[in-house]
VMD Tcl script that draws the C-alpha trace (Angstrom):
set ca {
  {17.09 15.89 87.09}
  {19.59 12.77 88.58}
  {21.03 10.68 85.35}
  {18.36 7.98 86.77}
  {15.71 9.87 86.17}
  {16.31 10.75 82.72}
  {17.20 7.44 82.06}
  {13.68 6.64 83.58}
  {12.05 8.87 80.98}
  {13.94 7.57 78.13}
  {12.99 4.17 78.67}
  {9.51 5.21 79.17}
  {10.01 7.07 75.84}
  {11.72 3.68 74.16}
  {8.60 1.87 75.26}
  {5.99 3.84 73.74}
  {8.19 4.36 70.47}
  {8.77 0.94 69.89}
  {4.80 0.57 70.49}
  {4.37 2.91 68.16}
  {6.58 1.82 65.58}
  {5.25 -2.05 65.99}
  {1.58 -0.36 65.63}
  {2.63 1.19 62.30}
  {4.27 -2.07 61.14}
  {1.03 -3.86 60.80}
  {0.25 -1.48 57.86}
  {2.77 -3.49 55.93}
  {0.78 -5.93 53.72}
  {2.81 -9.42 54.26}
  {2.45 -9.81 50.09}
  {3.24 -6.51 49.04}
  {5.22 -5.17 51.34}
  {7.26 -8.87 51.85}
  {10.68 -7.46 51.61}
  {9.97 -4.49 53.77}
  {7.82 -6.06 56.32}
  {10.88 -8.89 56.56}
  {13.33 -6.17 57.10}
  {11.65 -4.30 59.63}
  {10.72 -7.82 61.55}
  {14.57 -8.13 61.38}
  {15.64 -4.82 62.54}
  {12.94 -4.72 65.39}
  {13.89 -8.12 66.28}
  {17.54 -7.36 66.73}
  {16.54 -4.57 69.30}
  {15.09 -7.00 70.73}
  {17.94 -9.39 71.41}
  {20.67 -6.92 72.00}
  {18.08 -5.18 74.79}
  {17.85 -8.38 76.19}
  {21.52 -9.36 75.70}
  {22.30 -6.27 77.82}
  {19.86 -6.71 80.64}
  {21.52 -9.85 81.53}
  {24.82 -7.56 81.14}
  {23.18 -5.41 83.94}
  {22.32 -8.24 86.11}
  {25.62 -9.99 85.91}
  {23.83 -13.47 84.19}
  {24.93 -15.18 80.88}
  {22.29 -14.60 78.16}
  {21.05 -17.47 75.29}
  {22.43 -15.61 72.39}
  {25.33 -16.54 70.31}
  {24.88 -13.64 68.09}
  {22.90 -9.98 68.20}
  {19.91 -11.35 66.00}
  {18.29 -14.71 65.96}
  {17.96 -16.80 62.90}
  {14.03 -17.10 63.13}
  {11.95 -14.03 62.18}
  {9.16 -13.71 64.28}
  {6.15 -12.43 63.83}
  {4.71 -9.47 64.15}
  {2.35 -10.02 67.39}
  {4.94 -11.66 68.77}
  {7.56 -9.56 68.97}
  {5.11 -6.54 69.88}
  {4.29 -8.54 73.17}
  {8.25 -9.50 74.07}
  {9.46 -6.43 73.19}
  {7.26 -4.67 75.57}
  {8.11 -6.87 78.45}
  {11.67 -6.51 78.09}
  {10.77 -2.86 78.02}
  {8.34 -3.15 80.97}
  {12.01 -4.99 82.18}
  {13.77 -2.22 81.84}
  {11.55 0.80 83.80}
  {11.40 -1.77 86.46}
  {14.80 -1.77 86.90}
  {15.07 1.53 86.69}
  {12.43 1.82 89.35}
  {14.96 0.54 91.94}
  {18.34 1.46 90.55}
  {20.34 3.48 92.41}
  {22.87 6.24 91.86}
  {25.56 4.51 92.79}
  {24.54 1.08 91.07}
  {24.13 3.12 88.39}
  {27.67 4.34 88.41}
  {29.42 0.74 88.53}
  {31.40 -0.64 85.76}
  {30.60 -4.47 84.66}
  {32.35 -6.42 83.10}
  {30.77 -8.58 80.15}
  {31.40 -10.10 77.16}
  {30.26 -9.50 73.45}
  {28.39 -11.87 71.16}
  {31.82 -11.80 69.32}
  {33.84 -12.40 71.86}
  {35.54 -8.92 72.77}
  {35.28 -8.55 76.15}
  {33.22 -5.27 77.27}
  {33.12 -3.02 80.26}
  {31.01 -0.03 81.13}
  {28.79 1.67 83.90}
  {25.60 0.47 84.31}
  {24.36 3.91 83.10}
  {26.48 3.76 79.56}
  {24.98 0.31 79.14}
  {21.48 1.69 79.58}
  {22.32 4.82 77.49}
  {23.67 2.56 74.82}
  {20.52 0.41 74.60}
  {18.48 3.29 74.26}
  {20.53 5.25 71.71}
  {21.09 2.07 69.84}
  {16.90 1.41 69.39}
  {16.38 5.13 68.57}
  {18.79 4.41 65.47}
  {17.03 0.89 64.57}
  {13.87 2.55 65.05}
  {15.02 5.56 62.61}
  {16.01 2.67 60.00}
  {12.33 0.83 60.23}
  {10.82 4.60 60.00}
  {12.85 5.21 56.75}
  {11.44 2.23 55.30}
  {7.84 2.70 56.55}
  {8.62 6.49 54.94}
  {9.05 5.04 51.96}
  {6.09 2.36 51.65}
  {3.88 5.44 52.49}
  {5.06 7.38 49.49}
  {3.64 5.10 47.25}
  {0.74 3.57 49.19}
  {-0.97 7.27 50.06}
  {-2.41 8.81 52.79}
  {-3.83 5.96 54.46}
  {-0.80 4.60 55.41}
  {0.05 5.15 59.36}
  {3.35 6.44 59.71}
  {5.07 6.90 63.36}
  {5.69 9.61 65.52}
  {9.14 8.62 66.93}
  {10.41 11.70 68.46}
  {10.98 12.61 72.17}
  {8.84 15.65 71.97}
  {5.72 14.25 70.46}
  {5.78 11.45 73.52}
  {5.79 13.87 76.56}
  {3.13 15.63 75.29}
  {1.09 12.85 73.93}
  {1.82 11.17 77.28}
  {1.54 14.63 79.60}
  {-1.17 16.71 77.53}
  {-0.95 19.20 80.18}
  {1.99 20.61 78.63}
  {0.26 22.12 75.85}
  {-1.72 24.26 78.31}
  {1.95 25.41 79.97}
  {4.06 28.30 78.14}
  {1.78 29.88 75.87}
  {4.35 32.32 73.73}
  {2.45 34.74 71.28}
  {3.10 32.99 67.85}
  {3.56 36.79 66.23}
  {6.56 36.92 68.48}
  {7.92 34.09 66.24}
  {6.68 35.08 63.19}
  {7.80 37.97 63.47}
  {11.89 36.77 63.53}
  {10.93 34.92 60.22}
  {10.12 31.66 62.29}
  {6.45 30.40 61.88}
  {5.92 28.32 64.94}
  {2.58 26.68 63.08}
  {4.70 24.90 60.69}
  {7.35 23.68 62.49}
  {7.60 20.00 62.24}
  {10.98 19.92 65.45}
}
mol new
graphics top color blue
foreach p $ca { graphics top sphere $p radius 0.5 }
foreach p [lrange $ca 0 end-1] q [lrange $ca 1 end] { graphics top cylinder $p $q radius 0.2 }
display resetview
């Protein structure tokens, strides 16, 4: 598989997780849950800016944003509908990037200041790594609403391997190992959670 193509995949990936985690989000009761609904707005939000911020990077074009979050909080619908058209952005671009556009270095400049340069490909690897951490930040907090809000509270399932086969069912059909073969090295495949 070409770097594009798992880039493809992880964007594709990014797209449904931030879905996902925007989905779970509503869960948050705007009275009890104010702080932690505000900070996950916030934290979503800034994934939002920085993916845009380096979109323009990949384009060569100035972006609006004097810093990597905006001063508003928006709300909820909102940012579920811009985030997935930046993201819709992004596997578009993808779509037509090539190997060796892929491979140039552009040079940009920070919200701070500090002037940046990096391939194409580490700026798309960075915006991807850096949502997957947000994301892991909003899921901690979500975590820990659910613990005292019960079972009826919809948590996320943010991982890689829970998309490709939610996405590509077909996979559970493929590879059928004989779960005595792990249970019998002391690993119960049943219960693992990986």
């Amino acid at each position: 598989m070409s770097a594009g193509e798992l880039l493809l995949r992880m964007f594709r990936y990014q797209a449904w997780a931030n879905d996902e985690m925007l989905e779970a989000m509503k869960g948050l009761d705007v009275e009890r849950h104010a702080d932690e609904r505000h900070a996950t707005l916030r934290l979503m939000n800034h994934c939002l800016v920085v993916n845009k911020i380096f979109a323009a990077h990949l384009v060569g074009e100035r972006h609006e944003f004097p810093a990597d979050n905006t001063p508003d909080t928006p709300e909820l619908g909102a940012l579920r509908s811009e985030l997935a058209t930046v993201d819709r952005w992004y596997l578009d671009y993808l779509r037509t990037a090539t190997a060796s556009m892929l491979g140039e270095s552009v040079p940009f400049v920070f919200t701070d200041g500090d002037s940046g340069y990096m391939t194409r490909e580490e700026m798309l690897t960075h915006v991807v790594t850096h949502g997957g951490y947000h994301r892991g930040e909003v899921g901690r907090i979500l975590k820990q609403v659910s613990a005292v809000a019960g079972p009826e509270f919809k948590l996320p399932w943010d991982t890689y391997a829970v998309h490709l086969h939610r996405t590509e069912p077909a996979r559970r059909l493929q590879g059928n190992a004989p779960r005595e073969s792990h249970v019998s090295e002391g690993i119960d495949a049943s219960k693992s959670t990986a």
